[in-house]
C-alpha positions as CSV (number, residue, x, y, z in Angstrom):
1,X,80.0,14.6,82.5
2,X,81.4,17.2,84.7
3,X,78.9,20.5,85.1
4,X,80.2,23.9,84.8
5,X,79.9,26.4,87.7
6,X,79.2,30.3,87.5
7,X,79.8,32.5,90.6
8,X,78.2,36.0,90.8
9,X,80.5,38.6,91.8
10,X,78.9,41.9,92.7
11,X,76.0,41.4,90.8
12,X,78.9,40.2,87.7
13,X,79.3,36.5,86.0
14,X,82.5,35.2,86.2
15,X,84.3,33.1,83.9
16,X,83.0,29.7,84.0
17,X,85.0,27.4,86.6
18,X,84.8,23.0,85.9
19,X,84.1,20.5,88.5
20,X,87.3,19.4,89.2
21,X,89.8,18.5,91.5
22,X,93.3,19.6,92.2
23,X,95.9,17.3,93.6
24,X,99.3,18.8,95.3
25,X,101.6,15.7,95.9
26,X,104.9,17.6,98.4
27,X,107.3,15.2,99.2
28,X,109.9,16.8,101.8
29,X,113.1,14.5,101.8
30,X,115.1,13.3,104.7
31,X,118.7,15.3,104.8
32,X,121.7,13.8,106.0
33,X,123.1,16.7,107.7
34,X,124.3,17.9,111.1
35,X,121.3,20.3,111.9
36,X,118.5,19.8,110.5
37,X,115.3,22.3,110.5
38,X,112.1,21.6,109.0
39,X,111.5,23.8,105.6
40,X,109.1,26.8,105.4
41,X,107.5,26.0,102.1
42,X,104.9,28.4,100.4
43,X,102.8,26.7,97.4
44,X,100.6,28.8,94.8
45,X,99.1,29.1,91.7
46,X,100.2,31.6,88.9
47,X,98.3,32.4,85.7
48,X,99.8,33.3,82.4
49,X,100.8,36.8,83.4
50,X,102.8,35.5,86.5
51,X,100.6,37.0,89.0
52,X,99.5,34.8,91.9
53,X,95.9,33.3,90.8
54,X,96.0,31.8,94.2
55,X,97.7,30.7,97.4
56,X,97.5,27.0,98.6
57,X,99.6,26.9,101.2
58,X,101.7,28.4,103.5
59,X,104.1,26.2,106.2
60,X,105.8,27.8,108.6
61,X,106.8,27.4,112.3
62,X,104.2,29.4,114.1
63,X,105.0,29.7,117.7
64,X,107.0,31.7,119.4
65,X,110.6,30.8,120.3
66,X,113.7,32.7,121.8
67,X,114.5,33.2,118.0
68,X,111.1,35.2,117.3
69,X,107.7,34.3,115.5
70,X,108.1,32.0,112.4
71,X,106.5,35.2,110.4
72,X,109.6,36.8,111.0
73,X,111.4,34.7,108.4
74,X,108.6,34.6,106.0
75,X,110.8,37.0,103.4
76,X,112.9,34.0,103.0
77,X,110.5,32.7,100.7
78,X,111.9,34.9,98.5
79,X,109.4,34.8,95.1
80,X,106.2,33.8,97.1
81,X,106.5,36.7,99.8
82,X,107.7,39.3,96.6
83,X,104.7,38.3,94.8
84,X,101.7,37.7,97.5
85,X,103.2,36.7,100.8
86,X,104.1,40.6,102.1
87,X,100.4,41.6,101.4
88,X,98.3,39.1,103.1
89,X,97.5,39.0,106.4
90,X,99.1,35.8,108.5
91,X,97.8,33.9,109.1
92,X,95.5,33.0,106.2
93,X,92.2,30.8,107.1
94,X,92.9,27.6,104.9
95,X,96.4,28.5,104.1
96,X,98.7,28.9,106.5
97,X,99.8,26.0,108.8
98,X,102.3,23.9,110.4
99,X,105.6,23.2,109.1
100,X,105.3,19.7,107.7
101,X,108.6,16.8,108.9
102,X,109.9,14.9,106.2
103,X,107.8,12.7,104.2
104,X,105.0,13.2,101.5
105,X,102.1,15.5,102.1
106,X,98.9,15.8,99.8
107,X,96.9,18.6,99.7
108,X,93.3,18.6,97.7
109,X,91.1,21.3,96.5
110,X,88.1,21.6,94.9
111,X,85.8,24.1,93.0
112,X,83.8,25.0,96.7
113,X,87.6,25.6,98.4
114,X,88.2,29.4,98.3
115,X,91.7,29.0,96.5
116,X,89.7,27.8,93.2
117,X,86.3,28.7,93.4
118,X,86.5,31.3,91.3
119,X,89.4,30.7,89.4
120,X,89.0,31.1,85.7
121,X,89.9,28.4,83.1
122,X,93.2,29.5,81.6
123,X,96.8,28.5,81.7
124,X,98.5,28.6,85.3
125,X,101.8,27.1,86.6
126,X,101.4,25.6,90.1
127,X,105.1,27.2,92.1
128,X,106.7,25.2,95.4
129,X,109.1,27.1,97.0
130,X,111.2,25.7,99.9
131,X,113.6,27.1,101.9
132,X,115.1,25.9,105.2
133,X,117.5,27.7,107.6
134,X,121.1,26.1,108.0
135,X,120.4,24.7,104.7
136,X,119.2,25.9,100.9
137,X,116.4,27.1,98.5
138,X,114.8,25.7,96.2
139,X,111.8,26.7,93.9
140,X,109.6,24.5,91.4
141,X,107.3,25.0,88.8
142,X,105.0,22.7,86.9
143,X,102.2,24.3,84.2
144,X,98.9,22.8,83.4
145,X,96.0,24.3,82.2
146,X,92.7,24.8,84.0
147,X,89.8,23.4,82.0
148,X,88.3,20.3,83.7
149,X,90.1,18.1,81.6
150,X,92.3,15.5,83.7
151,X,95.9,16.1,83.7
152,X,98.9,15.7,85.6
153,X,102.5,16.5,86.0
154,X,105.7,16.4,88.0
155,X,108.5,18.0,89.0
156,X,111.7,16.9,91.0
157,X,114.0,18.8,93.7
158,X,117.6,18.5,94.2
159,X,118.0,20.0,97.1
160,X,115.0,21.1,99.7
161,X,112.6,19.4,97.8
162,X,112.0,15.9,96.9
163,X,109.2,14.9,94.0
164,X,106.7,17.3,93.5
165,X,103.3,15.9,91.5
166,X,99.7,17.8,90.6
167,X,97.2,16.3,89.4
168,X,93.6,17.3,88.2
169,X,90.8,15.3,88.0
């Protein structure tokens, strides 16, 4: 049986958060086109009200070329910078990093990483967003609930992104 967790906040209980982990299968697919750049992808939870819960991950090409610094195309992800991206500062420790080549990538979290620790139980909808330059956009969303319970879902691109898979355990 999995235990719950409390965190104290300023002195405050928090809403309870479960002993579980979260799963984030990416897959970026291989493109059959003349010029090919690797996407900028942003990945985040939302709760119920839309609002980010928290940010995952952030890829992004972050040295400097004669085109500028990757952060300078950041607004492309259009939804993720509107909603969270234009307030943080980049980069973000355990966030941020390298734009990933085609093929799948995994990414795990737990109750101690700082993206859940503290995060309620409640319904959320994981978002991928995706866009590349000489190329498209593309934004997925699959919702699962928080509650320690095992679940999993999918989602599948058309475009920038290939199968996209959470699970919790």
């Amino acid at each position: 049986m999995r235990a719950k967790l409390f965190f104290a906040v300023s002195g405050l209980l928090t809403l309870p958060a479960y002993a579980a982990e979260l799963e984030v299968d990416v897959e970026i697919p291989k493109l059959n086109v003349a010029e090919y750049h690797r996407p900028y992808v942003a990945i985040w939870l939302e709760g119920a009200d839309q609002k980010v819960a928290a940010n995952l991950a952030v890829w992004y090409q972050q040295k400097d070329t004669a085109e500028g610094h990757g952060t300078k195309w950041l607004p492309d992800l259009r939804q993720w910078w509107r909603k969270s991206g234009r307030n943080l500062d980049l980069p973000v420790d355990g966030v941020t990093g390298p734009t990933r080549p085609v093929g799948r990538h995994v990414l795990k979290f737990d109750e101690r990483s700082p993206q859940l620790g503290r995060l309620p139980a409640g319904q959320y909808t994981l978002v991928v967003e995706a866009v590349r330059e000489v190329g498209g956009r593309e934004l997925l969303k699959i919702p699962f609930e928080w509650n320690g319970k095992p679940q999993s879902g999918k989602a599948r691109g058309s475009s920038e992104l290939g199968a996209v898979g959470l699970s919790i355990k």
